[in-house]
SEVO-866988 format. One line per field, with one value per residue: x, z, y of N, C-alpha, C, CB in turn; residue in one letter. Coordinates in nm, 2 decimals, always signed. Glycine has a CB too. Example, Ala and Ser with C-alpha at 12.3 -4.5 7.8 and 13.67 -1.06 7.14 Angstrom:
BEGIN
nc1: [+1.32  +1.28] $
nc3: [+0.78  +0.71] $
nc2: [-0.57  -0.22] $
cac1: [+1.23  +1.37] $
cac3: [+0.78  +0.71] $
cac2: [-0.45  -0.11] $
cc1: [+1.32  +1.29] $
cc3: [+0.78  +0.79] $
cc2: [-0.33  +0.00] $
cbc1: [+1.13  +1.41] $
cbc3: [+0.90  +0.57] $
cbc2: [-0.45  -0.06] $
aa: [A  S] $
end
This chain:
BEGIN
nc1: [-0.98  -0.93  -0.71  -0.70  -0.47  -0.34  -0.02  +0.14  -0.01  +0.05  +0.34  +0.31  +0.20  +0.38  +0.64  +0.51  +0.44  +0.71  +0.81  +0.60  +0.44  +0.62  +0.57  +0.48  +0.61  +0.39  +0.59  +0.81  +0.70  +0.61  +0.85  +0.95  +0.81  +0.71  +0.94  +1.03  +1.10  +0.91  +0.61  +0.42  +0.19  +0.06  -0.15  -0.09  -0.25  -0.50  -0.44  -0.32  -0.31  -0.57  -0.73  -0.59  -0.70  -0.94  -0.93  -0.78  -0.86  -1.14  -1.35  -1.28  -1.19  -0.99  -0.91  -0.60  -0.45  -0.37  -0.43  -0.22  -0.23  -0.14  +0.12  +0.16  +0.13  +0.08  +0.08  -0.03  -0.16  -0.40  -0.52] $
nc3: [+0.77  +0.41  +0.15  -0.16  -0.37  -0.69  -0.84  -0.92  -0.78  -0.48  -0.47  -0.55  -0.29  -0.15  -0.17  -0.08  +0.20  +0.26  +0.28  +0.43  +0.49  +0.34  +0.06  -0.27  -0.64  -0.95  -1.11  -0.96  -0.86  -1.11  -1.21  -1.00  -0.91  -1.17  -1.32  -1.52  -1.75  -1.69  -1.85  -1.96  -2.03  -1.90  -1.67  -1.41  -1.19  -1.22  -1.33  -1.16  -0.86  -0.81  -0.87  -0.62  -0.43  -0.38  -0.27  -0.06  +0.11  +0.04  +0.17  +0.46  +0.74  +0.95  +0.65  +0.44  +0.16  +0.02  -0.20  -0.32  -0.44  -0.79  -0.67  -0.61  -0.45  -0.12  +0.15  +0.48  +0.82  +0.95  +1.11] $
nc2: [-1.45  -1.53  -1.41  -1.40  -1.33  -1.27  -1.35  -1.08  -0.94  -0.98  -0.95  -0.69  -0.63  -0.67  -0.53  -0.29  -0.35  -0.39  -0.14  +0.03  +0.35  +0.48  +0.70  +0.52  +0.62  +0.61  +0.53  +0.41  +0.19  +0.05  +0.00  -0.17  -0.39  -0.46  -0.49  -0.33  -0.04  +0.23  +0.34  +0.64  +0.60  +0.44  +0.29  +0.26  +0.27  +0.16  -0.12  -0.23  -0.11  -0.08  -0.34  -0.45  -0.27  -0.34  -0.61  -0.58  -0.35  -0.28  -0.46  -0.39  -0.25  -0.01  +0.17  +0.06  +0.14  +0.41  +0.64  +0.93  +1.19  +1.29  +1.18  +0.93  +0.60  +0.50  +0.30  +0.28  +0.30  +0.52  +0.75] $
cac1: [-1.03  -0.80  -0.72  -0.70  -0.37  -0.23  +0.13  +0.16  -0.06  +0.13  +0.48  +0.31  +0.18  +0.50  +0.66  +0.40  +0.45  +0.79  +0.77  +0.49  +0.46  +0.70  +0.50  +0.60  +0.52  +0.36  +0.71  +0.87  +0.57  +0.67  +1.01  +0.96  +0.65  +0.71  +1.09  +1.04  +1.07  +0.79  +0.54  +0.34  +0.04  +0.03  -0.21  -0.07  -0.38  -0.59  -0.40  -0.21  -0.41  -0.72  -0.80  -0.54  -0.71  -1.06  -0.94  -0.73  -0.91  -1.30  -1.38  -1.22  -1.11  -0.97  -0.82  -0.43  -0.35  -0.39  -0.39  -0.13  -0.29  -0.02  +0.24  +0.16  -0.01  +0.11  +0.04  +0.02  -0.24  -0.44  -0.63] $
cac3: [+0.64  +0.33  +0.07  -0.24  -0.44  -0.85  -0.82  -0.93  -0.63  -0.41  -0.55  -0.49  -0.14  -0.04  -0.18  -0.04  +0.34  +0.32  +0.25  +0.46  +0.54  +0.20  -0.11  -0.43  -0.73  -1.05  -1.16  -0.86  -0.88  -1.26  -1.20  -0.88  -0.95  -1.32  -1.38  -1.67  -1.78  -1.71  -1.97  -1.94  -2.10  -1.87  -1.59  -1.30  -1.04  -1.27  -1.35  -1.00  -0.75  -0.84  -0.78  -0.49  -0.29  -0.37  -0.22  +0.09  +0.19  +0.05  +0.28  +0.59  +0.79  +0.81  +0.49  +0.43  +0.08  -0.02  -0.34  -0.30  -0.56  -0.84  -0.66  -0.61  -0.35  +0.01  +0.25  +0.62  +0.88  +0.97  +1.22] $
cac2: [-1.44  -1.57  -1.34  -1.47  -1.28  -1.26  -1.33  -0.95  -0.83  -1.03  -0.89  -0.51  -0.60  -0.75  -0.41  -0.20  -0.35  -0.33  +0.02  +0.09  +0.46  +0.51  +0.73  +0.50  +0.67  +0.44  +0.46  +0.30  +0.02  -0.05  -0.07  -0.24  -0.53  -0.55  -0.46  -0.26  +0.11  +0.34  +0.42  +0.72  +0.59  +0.27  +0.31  +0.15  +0.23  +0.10  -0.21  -0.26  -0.06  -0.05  -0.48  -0.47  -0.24  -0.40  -0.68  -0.57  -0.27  -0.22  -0.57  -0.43  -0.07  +0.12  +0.12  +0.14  +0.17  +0.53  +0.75  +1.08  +1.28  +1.34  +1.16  +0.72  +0.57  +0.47  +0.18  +0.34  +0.36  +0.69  +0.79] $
cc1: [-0.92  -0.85  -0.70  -0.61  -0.34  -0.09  +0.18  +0.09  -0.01  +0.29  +0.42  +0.29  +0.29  +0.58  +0.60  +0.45  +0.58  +0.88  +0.73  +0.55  +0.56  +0.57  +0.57  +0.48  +0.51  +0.52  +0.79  +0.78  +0.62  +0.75  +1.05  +0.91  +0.70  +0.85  +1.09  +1.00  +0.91  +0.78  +0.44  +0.23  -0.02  -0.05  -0.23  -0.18  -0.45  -0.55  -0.38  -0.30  -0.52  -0.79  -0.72  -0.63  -0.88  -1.04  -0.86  -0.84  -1.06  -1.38  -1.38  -1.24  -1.06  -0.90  -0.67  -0.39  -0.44  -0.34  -0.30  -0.17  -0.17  +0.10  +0.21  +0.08  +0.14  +0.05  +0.07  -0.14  -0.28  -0.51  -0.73] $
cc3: [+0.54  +0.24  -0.06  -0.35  -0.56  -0.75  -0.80  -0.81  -0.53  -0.40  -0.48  -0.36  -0.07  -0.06  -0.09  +0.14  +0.35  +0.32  +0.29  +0.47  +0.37  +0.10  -0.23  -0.54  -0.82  -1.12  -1.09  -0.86  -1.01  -1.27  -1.09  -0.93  -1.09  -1.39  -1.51  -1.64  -1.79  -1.81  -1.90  -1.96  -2.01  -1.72  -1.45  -1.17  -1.09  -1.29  -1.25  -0.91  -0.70  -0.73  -0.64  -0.38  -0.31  -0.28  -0.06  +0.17  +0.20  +0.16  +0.41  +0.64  +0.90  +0.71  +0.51  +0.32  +0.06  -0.09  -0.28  -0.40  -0.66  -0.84  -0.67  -0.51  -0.26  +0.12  +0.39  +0.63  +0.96  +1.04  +1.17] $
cc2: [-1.46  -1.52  -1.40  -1.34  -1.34  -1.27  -1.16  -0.88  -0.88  -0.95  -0.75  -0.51  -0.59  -0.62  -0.31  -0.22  -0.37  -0.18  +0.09  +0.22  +0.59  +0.59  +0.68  +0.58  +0.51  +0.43  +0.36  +0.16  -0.05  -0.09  -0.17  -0.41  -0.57  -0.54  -0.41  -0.12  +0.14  +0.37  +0.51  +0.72  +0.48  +0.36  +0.21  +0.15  +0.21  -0.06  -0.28  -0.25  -0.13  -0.21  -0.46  -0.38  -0.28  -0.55  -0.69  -0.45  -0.22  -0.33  -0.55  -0.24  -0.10  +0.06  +0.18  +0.11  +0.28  +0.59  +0.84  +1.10  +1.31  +1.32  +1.00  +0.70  +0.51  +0.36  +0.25  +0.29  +0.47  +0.68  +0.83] $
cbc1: [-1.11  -0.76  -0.64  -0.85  -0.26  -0.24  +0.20  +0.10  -0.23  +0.13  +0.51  +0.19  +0.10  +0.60  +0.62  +0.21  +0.37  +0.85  +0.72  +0.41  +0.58  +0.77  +0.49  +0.65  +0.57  +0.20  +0.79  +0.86  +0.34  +0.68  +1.11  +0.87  +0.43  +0.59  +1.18  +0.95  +1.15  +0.78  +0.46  +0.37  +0.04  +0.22  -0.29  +0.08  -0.46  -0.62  -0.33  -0.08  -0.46  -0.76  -0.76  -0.39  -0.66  -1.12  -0.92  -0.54  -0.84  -1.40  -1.31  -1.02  -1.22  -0.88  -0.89  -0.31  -0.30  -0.40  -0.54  +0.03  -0.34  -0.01  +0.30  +0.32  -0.19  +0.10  +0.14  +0.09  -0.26  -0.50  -0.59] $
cbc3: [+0.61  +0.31  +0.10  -0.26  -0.37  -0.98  -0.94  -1.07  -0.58  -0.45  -0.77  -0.55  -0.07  -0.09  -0.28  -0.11  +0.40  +0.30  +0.19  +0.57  +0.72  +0.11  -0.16  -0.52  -0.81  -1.22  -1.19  -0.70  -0.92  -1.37  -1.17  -0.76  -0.98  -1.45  -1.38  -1.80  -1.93  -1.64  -2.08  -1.97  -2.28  -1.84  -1.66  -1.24  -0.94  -1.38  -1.41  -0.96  -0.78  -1.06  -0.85  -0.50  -0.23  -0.52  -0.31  +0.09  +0.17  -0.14  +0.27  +0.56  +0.82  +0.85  +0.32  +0.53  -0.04  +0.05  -0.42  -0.28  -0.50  -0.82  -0.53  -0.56  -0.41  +0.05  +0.22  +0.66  +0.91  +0.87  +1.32] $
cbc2: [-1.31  -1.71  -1.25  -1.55  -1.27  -1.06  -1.40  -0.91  -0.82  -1.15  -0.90  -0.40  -0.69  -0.92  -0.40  -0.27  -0.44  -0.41  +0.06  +0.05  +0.40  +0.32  +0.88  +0.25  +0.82  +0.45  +0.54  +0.37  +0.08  -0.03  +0.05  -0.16  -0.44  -0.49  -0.59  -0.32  +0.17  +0.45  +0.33  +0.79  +0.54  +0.12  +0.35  +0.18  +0.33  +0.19  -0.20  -0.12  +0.05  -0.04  -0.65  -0.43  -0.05  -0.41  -0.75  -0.49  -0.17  -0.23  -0.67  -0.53  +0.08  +0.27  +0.21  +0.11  +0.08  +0.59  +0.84  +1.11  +1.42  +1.42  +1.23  +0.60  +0.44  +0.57  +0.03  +0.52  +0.32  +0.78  +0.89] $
aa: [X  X  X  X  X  X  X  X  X  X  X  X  X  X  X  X  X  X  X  X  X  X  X  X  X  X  X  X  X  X  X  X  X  X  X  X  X  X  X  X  X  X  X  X  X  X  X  X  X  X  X  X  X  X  X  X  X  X  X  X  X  X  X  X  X  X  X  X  X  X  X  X  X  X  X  X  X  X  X] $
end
């Protein structure tokens, strides 16, 4: 099945899987993906996440990107 990626969700996946197992927080993601200082107001699982994991993981399972509550999200697989 062919995924169909934003440059920007591409950039976080490619991040993301060479990371796997890694917790980034949304600051590491902004500084990472978009090379700019973290804003506190900016809502990177909503911007970032949010489509990316509609298109890697609600289609498929298990799923492997996952929220950390308070901390970023993580790319692994779980049992």
């Amino acid at each position: 099945m062919r995924i169909d990626l934003t440059v920007k969700e591409f950039l976080l996946l490619a991040m993301l899987v060479r990371r796997q197992g890694e917790i980034l927080s949304k600051t590491a993601i902004a500084e990472l993906v978009w090379d700019m200082n973290f804003d506190s107001s900016t809502n990177v699982g909503k911007v970032a996440i949010k489509p990316l994991r509609a298109k890697i993981d609600k289609p498929f399972s298990p799923k492997l990107l996952h929220t950390i509550r308070g901390i970023g999200y993580v790319l692994e697989l779980r049992n």
